[in-house]
Biopython code that builds the backbone (N, CA, C, O; Angstrom):
import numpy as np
from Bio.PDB.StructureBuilder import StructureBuilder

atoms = [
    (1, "UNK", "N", (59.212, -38.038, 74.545)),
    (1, "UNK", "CA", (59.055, -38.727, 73.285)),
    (1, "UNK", "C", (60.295, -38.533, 72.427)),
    (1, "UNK", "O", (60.602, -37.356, 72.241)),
    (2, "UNK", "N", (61.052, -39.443, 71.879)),
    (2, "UNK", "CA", (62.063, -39.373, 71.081)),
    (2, "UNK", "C", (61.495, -38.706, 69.561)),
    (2, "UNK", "O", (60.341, -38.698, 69.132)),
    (3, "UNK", "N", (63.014, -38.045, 68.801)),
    (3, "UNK", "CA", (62.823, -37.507, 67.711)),
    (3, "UNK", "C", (62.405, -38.806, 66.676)),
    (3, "UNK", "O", (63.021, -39.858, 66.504)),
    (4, "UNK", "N", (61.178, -38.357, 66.078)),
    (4, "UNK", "CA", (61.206, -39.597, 64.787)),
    (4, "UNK", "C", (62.105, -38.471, 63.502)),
    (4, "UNK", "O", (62.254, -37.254, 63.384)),
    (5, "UNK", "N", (62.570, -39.792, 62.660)),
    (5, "UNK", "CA", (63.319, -39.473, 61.386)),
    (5, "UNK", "C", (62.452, -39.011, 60.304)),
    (5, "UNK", "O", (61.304, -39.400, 60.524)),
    (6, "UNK", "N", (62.538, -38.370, 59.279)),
    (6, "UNK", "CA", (61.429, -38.498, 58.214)),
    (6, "UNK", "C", (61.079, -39.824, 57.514)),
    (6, "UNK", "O", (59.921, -40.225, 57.396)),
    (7, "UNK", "N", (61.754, -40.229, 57.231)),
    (7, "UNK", "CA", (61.666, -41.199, 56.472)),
    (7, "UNK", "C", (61.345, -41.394, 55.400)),
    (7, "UNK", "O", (62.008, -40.903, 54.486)),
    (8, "UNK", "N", (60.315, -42.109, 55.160)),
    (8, "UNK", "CA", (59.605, -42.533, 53.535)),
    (8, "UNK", "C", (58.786, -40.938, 53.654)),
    (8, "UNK", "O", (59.453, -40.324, 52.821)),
    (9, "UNK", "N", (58.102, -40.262, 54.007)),
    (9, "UNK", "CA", (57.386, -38.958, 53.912)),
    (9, "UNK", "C", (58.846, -37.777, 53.406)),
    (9, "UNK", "O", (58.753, -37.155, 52.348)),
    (10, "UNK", "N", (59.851, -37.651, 54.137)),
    (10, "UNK", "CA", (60.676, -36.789, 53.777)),
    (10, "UNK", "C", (61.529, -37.329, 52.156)),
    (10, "UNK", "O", (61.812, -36.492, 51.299)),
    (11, "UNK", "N", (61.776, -38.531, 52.016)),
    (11, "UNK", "CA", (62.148, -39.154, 50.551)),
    (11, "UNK", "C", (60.862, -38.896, 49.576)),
    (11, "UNK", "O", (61.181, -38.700, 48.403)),
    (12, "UNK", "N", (59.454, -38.862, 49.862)),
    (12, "UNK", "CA", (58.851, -38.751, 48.951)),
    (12, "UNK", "C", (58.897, -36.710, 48.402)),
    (12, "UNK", "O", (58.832, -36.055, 47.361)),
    (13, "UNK", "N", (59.026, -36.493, 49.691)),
    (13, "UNK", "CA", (58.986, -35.039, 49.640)),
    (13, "UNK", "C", (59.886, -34.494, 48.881)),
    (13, "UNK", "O", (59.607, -33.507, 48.200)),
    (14, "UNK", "N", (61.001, -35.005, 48.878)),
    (14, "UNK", "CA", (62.593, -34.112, 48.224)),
    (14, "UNK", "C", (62.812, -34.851, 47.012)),
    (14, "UNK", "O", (63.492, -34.439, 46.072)),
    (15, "UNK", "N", (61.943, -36.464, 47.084)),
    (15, "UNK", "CA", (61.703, -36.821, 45.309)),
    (15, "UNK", "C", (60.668, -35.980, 44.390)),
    (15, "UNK", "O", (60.661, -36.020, 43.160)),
    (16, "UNK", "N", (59.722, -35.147, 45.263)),
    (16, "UNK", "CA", (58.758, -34.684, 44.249)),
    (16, "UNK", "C", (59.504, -33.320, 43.831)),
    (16, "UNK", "O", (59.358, -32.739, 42.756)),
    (17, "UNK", "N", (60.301, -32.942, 44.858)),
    (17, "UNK", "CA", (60.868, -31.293, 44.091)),
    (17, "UNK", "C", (62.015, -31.771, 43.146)),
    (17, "UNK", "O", (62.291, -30.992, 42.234)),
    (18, "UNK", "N", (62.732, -32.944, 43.227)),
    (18, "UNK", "CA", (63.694, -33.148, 42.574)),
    (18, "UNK", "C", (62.937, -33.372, 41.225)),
    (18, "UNK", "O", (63.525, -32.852, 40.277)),
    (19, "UNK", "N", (62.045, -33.869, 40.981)),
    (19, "UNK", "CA", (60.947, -34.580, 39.774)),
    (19, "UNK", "C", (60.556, -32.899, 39.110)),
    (19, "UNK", "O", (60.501, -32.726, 37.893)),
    (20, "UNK", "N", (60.339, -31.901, 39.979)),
    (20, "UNK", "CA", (60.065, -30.464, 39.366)),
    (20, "UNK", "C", (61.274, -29.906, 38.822)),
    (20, "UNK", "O", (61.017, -29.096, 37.931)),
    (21, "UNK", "N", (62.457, -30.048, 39.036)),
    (21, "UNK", "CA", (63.581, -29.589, 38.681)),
    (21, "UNK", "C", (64.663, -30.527, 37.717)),
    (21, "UNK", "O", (65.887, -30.610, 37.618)),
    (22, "UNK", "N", (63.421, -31.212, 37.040)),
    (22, "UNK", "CA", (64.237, -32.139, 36.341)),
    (22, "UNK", "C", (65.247, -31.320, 35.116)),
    (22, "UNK", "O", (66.457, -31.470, 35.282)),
    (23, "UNK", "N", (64.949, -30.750, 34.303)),
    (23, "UNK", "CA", (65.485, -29.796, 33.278)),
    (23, "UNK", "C", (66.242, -28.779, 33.563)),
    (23, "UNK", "O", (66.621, -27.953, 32.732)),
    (24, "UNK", "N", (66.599, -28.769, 35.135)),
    (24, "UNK", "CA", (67.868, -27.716, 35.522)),
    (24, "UNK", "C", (69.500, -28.120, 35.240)),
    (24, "UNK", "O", (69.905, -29.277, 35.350)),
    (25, "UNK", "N", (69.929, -27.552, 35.051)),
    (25, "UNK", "CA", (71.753, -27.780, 35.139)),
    (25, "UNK", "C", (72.325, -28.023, 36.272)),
    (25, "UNK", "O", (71.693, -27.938, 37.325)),
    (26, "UNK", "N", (73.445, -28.320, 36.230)),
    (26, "UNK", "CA", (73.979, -28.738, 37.515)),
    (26, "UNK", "C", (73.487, -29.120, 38.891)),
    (26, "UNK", "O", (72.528, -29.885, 38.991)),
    (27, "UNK", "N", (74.096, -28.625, 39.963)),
    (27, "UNK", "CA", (73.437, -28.835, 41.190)),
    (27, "UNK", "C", (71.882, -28.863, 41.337)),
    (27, "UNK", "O", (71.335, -29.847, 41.836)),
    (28, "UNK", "N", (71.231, -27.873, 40.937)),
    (28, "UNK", "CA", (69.787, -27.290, 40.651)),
    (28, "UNK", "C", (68.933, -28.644, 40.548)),
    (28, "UNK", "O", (67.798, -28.836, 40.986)),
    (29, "UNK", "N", (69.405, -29.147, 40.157)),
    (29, "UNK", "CA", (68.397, -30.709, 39.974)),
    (29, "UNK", "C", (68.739, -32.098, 40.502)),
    (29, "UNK", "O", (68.064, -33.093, 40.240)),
    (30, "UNK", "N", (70.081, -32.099, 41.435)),
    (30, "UNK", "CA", (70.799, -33.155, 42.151)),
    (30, "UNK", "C", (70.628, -32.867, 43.489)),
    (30, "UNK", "O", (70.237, -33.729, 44.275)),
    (31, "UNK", "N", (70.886, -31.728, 43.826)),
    (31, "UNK", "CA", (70.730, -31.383, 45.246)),
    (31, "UNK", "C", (69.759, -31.012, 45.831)),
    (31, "UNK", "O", (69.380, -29.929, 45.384)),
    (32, "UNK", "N", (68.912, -31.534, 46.948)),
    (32, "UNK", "CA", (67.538, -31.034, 47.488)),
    (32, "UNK", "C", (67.493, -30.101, 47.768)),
    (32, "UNK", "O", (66.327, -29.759, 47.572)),
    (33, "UNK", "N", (68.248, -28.986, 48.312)),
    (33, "UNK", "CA", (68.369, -27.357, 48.856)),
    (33, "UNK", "C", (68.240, -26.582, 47.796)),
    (33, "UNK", "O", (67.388, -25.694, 47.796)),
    (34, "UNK", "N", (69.015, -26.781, 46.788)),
    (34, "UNK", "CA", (70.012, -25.931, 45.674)),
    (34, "UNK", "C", (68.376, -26.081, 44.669)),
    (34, "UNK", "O", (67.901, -25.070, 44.153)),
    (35, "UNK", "N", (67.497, -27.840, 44.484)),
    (35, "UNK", "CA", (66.482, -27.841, 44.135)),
    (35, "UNK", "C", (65.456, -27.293, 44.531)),
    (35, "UNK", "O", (64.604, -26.914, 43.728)),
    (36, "UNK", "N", (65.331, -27.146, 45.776)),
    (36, "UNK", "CA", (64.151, -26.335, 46.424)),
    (36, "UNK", "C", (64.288, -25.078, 45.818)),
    (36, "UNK", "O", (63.439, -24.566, 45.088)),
    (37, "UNK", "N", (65.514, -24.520, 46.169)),
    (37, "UNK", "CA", (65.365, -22.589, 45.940)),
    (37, "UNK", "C", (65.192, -22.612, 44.165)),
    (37, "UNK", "O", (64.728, -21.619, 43.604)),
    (38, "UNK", "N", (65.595, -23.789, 43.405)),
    (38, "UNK", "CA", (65.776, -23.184, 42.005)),
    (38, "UNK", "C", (63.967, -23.334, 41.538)),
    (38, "UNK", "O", (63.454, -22.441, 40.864)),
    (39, "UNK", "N", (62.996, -24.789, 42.084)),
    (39, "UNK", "CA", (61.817, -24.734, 42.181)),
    (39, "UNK", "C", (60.979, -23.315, 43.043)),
    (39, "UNK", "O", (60.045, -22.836, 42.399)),
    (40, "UNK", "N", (61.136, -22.970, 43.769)),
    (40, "UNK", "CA", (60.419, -21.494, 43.976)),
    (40, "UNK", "C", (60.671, -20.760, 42.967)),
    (40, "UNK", "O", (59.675, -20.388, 42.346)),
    (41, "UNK", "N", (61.868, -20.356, 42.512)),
    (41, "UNK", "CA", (62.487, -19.271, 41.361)),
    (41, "UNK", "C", (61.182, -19.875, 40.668)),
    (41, "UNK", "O", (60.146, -19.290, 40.984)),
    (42, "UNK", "N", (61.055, -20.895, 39.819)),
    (42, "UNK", "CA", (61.001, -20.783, 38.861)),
    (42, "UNK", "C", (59.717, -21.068, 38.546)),
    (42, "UNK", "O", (59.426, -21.225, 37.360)),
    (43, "UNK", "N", (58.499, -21.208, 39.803)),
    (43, "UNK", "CA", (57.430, -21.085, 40.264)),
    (43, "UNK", "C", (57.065, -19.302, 40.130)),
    (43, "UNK", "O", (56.096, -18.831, 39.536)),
    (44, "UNK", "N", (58.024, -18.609, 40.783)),
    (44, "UNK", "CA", (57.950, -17.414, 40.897)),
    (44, "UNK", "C", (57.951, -17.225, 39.304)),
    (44, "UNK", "O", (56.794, -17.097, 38.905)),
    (45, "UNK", "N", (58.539, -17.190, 38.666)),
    (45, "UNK", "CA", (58.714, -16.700, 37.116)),
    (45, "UNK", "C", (57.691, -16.903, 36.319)),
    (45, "UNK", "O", (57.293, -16.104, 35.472)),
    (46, "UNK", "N", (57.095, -18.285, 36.630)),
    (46, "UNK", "CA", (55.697, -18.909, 35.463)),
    (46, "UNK", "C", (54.263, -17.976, 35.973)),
    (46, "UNK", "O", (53.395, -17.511, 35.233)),
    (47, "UNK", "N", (54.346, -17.894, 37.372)),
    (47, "UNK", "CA", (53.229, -17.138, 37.710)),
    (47, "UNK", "C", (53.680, -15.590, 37.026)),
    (47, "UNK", "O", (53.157, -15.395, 35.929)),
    (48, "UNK", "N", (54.316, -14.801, 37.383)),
    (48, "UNK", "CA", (54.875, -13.177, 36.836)),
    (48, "UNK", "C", (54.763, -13.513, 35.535)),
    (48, "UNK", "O", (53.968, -12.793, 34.929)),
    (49, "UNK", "N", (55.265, -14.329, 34.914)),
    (49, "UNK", "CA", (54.809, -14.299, 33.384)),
    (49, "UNK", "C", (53.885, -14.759, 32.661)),
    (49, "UNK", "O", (53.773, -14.588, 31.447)),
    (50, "UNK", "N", (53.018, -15.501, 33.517)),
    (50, "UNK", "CA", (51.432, -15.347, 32.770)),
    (50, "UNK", "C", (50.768, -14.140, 32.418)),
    (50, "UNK", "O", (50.091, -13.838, 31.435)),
    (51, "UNK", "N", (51.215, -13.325, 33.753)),
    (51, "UNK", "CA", (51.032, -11.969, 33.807)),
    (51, "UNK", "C", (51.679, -11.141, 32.977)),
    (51, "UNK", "O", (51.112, -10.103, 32.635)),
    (52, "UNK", "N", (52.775, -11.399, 32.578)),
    (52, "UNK", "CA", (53.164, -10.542, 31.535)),
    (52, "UNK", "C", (52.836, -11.039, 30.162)),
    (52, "UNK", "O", (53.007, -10.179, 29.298)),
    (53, "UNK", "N", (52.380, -12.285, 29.699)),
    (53, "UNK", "CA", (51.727, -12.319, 28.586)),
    (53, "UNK", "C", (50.892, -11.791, 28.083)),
    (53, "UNK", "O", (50.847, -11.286, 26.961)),
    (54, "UNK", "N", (49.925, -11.877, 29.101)),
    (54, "UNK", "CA", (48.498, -10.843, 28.525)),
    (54, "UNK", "C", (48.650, -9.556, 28.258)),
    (54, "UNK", "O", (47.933, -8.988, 27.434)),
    (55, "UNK", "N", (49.681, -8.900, 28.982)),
    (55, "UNK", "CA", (50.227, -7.243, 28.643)),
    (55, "UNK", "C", (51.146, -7.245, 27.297)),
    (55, "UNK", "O", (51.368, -6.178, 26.724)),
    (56, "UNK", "N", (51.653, -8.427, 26.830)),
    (56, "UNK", "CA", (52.355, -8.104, 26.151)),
    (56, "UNK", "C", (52.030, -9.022, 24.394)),
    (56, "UNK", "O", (52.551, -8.871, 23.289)),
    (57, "UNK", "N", (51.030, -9.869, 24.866)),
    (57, "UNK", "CA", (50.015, -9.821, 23.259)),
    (57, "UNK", "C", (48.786, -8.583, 23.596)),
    (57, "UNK", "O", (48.008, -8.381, 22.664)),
    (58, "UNK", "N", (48.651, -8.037, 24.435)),
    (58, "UNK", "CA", (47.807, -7.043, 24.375)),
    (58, "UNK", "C", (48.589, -5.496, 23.627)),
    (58, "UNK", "O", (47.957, -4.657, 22.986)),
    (59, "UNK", "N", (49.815, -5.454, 23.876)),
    (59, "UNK", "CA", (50.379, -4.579, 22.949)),
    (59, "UNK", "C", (50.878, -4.846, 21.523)),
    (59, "UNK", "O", (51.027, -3.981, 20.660)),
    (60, "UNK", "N", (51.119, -6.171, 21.388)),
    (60, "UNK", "CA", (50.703, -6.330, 20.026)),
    (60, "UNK", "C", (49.925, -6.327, 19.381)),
    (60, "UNK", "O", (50.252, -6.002, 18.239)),
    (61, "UNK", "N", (48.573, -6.624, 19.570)),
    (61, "UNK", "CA", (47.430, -6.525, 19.340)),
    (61, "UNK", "C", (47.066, -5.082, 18.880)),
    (61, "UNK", "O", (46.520, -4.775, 17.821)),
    (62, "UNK", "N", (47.516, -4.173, 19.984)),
    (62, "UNK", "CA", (47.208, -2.563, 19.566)),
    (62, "UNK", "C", (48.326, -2.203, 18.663)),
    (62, "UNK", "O", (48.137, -1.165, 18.029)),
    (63, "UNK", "N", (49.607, -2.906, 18.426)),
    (63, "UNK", "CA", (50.132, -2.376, 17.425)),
    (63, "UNK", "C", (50.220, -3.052, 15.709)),
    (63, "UNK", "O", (50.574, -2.451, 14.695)),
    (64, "UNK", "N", (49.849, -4.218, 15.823)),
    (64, "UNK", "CA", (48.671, -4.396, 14.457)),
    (64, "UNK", "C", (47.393, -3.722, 14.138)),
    (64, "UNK", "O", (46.897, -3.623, 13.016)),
    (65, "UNK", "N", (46.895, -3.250, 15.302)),
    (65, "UNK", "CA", (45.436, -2.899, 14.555)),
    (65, "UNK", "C", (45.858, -1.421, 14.241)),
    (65, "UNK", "O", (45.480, -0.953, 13.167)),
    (66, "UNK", "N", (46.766, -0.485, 15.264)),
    (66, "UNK", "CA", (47.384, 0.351, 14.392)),
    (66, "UNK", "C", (48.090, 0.790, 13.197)),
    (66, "UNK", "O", (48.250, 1.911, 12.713)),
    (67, "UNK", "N", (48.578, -0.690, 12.743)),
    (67, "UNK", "CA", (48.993, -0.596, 11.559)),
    (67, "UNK", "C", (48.286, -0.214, 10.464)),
    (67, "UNK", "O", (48.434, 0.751, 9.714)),
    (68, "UNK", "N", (47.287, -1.341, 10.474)),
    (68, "UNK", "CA", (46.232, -1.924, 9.701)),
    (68, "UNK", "C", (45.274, -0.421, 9.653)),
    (68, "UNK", "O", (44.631, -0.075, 8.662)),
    (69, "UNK", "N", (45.365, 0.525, 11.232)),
    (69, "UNK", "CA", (44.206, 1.952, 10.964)),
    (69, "UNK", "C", (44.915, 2.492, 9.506)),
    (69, "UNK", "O", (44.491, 2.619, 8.357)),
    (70, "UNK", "N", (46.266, 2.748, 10.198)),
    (70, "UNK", "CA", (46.962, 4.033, 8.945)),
    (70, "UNK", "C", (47.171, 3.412, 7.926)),
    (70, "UNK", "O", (47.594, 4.308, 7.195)),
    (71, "UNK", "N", (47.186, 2.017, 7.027)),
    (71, "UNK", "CA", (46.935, 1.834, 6.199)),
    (71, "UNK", "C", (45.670, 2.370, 5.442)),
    (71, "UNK", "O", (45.515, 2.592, 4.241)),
    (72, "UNK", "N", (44.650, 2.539, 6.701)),
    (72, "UNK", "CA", (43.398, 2.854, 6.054)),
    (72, "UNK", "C", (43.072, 4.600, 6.391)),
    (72, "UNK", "O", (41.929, 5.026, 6.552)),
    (73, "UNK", "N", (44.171, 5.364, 6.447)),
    (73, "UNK", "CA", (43.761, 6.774, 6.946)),
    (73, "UNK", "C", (43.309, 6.955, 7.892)),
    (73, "UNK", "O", (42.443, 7.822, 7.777)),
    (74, "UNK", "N", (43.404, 6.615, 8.817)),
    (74, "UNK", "CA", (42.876, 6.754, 10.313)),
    (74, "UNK", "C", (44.172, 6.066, 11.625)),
    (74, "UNK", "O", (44.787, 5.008, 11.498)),
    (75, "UNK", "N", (44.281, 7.020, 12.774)),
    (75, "UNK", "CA", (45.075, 6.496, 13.737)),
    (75, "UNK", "C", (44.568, 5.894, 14.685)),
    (75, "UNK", "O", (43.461, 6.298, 15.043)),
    (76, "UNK", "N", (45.210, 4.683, 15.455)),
    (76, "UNK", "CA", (44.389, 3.891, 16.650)),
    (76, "UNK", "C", (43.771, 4.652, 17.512)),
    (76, "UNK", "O", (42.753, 4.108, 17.939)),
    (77, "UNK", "N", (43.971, 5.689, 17.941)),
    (77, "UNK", "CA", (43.116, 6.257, 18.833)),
    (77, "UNK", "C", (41.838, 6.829, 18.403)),
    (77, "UNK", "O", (40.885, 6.969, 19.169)),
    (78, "UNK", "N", (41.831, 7.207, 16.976)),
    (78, "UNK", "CA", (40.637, 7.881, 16.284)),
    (78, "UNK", "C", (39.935, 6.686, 15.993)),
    (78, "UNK", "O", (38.712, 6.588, 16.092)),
    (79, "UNK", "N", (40.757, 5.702, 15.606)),
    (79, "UNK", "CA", (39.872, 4.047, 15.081)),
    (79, "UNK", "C", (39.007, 4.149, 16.585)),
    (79, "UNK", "O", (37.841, 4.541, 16.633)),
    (80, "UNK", "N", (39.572, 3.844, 17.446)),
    (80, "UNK", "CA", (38.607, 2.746, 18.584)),
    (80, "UNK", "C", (37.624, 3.837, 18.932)),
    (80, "UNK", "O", (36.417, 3.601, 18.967)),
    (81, "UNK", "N", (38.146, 5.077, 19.200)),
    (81, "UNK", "CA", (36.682, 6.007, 19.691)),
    (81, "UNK", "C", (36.073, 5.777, 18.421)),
    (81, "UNK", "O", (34.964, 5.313, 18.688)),
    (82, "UNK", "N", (36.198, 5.850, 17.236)),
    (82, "UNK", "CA", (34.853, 5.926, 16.278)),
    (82, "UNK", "C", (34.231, 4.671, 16.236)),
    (82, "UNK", "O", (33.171, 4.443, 15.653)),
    (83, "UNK", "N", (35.173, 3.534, 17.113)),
    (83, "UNK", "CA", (33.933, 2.211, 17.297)),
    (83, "UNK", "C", (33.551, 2.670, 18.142)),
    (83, "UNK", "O", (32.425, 3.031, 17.797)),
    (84, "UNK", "N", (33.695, 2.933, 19.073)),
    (84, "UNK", "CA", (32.610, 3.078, 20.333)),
    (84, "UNK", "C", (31.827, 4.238, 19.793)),
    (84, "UNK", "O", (30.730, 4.060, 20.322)),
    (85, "UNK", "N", (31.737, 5.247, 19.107)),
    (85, "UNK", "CA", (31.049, 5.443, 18.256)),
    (85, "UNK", "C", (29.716, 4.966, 17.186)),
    (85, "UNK", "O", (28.621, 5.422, 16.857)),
    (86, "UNK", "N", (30.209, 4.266, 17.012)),
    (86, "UNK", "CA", (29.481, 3.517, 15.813)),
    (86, "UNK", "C", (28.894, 2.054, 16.650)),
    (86, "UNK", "O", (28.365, 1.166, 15.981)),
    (87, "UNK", "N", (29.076, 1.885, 18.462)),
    (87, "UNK", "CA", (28.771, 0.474, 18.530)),
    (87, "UNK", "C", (29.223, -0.568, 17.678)),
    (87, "UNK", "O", (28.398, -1.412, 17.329)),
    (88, "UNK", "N", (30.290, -0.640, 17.322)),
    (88, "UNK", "CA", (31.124, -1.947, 17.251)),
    (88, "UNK", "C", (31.558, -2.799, 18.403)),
    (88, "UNK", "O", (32.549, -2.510, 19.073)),
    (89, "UNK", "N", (31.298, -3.165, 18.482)),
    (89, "UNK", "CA", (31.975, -4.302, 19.861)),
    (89, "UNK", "C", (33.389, -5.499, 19.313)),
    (89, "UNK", "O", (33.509, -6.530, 19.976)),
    (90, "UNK", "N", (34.041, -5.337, 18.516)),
    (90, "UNK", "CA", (35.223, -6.258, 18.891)),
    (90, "UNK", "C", (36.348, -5.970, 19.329)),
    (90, "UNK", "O", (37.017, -4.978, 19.039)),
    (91, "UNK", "N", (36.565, -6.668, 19.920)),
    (91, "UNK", "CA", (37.598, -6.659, 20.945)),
    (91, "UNK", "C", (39.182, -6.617, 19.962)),
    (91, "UNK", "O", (39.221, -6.913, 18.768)),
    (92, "UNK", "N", (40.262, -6.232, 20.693)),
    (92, "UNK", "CA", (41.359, -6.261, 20.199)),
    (92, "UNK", "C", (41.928, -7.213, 19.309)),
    (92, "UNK", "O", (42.430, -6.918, 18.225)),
    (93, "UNK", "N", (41.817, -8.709, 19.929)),
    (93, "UNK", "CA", (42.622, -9.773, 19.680)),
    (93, "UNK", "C", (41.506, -9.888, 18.138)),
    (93, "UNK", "O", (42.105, -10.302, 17.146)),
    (94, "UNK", "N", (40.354, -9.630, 17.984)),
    (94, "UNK", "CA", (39.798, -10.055, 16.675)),
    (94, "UNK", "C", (40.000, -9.383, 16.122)),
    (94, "UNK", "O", (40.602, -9.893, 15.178)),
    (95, "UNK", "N", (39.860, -7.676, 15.893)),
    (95, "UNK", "CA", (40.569, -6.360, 15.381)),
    (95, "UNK", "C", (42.096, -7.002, 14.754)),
    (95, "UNK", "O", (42.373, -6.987, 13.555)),
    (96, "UNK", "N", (42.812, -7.442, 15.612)),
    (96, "UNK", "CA", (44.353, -7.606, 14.768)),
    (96, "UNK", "C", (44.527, -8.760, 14.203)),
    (96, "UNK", "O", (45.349, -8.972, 13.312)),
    (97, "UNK", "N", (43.660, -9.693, 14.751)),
    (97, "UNK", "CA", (43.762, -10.883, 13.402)),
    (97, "UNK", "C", (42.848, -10.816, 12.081)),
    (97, "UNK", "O", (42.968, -11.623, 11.159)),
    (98, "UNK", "N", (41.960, -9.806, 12.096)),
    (98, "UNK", "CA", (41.330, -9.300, 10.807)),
    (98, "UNK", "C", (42.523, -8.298, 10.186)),
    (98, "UNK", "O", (42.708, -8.326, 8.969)),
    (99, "UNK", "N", (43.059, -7.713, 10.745)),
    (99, "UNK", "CA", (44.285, -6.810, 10.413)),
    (99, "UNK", "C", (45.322, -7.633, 9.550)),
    (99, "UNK", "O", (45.851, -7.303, 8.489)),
    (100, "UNK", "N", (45.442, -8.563, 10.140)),
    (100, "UNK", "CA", (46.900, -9.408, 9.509)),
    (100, "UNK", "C", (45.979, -10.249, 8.385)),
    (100, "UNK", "O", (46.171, -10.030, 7.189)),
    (101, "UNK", "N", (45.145, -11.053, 8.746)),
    (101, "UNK", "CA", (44.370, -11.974, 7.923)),
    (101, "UNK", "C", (43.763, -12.052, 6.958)),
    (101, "UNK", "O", (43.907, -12.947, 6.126)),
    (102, "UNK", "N", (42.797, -10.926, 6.873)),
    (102, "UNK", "CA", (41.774, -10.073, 6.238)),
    (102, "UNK", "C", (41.979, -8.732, 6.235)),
    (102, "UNK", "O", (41.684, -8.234, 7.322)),
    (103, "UNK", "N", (42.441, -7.823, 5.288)),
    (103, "UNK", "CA", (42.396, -6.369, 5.454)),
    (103, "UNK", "C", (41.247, -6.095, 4.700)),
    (103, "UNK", "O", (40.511, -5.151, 4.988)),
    (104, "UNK", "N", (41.038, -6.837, 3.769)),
    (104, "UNK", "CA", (39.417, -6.425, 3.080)),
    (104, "UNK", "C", (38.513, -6.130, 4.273)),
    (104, "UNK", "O", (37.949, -5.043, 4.400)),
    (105, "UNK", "N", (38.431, -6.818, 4.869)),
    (105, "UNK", "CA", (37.233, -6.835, 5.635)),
    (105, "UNK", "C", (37.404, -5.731, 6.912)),
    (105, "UNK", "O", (36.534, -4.931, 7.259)),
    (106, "UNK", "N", (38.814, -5.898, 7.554)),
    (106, "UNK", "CA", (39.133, -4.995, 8.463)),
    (106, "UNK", "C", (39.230, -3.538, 7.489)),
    (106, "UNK", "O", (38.847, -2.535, 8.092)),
    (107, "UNK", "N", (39.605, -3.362, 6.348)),
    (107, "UNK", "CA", (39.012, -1.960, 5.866)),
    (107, "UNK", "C", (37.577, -1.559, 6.295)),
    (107, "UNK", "O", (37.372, -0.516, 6.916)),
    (108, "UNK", "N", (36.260, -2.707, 5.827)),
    (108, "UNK", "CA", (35.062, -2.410, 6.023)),
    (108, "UNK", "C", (35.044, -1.677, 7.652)),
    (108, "UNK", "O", (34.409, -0.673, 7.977)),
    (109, "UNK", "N", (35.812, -2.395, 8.399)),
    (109, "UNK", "CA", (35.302, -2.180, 9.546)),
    (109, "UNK", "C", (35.718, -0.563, 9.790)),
    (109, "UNK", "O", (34.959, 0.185, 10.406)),
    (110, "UNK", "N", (36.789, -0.185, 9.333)),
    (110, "UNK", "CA", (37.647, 1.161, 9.343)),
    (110, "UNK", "C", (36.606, 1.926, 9.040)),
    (110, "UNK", "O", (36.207, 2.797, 9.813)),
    (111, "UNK", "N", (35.941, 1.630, 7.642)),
    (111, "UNK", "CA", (34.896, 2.575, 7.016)),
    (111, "UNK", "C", (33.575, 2.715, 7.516)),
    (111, "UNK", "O", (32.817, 3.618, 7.162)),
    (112, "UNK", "N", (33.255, 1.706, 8.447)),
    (112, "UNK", "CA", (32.191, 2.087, 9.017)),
    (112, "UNK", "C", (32.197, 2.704, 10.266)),
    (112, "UNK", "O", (31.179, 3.181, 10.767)),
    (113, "UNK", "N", (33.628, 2.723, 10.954)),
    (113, "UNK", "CA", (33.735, 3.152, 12.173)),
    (113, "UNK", "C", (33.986, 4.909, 11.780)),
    (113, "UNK", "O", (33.945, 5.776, 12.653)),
    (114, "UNK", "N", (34.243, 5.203, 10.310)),
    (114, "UNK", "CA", (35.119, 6.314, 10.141)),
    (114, "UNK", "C", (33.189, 7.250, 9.766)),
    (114, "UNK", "O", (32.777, 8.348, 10.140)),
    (115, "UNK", "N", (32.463, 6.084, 8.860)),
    (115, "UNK", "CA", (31.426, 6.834, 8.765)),
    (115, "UNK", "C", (30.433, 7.584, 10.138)),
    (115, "UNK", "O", (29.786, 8.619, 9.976)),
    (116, "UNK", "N", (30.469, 7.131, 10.916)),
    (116, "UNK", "CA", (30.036, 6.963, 12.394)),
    (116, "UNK", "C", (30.750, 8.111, 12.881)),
    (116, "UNK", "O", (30.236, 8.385, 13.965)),
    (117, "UNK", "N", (31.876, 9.094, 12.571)),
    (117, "UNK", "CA", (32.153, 10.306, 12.937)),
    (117, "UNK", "C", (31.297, 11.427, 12.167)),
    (117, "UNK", "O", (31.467, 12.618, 12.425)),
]
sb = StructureBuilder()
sb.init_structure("model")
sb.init_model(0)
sb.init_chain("A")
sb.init_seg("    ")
for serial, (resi, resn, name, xyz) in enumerate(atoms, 1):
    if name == "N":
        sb.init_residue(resn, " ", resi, " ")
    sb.init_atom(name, np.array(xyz, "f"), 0.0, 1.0, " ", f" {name:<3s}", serial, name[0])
structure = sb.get_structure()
């Protein structure tokens, strides 16, 4: 059996990575090779940094609501055990936007977590 060519399947193929690498510089988005490897990279990067988002509003998160403790006499580590203490249940991300948003209210929460020791 003779070699078949790609054809219309291999043009659609090296048009769809070229179509992913539209916003690259130079070669990276003209050339099908140079496009392939810069599309993995940069496949590789969006996945690793989803992953590093969540670690890294998760440390902001603990370092607003730490703020927001020692404003109120108390340090993050003494804050969250005296919620689990006191059965509070919110979670971080609501803890630091009451922190920034509301400190009235994120005081209340300080004072009831602090009464609960």
């Amino acid at each position: 059996m003779p070699r078949t060519k790609g054809g219309v399947v291999l043009r659609r193929r090296h048009n769809k990575i070229l179509k992913i690498t539209k916003g690259q510089r130079m070669s990276r988005r003209l050339l099908w090779r140079r496009a392939n490897e810069a599309m993995l990279k940069s496949l590789f990067y969006a996945t690793r940094d989803r992953r590093n988002r969540k670690r890294d509003m998760r440390r902001l998160w603990i370092a607003r609501i730490n703020a927001g403790a020692r404003l109120n006499g108390i340090t993050y580590s003494r804050f969250v055990h005296a919620m689990k203490v006191a059965d509070i249940r919110l979670d971080r991300k609501i803890l630091a936007e009451l922190a920034v948003s509301d400190p009235q209210a994120f005081a209340r929460v300080v004072e009831v977590a602090k009464s609960a020791l």
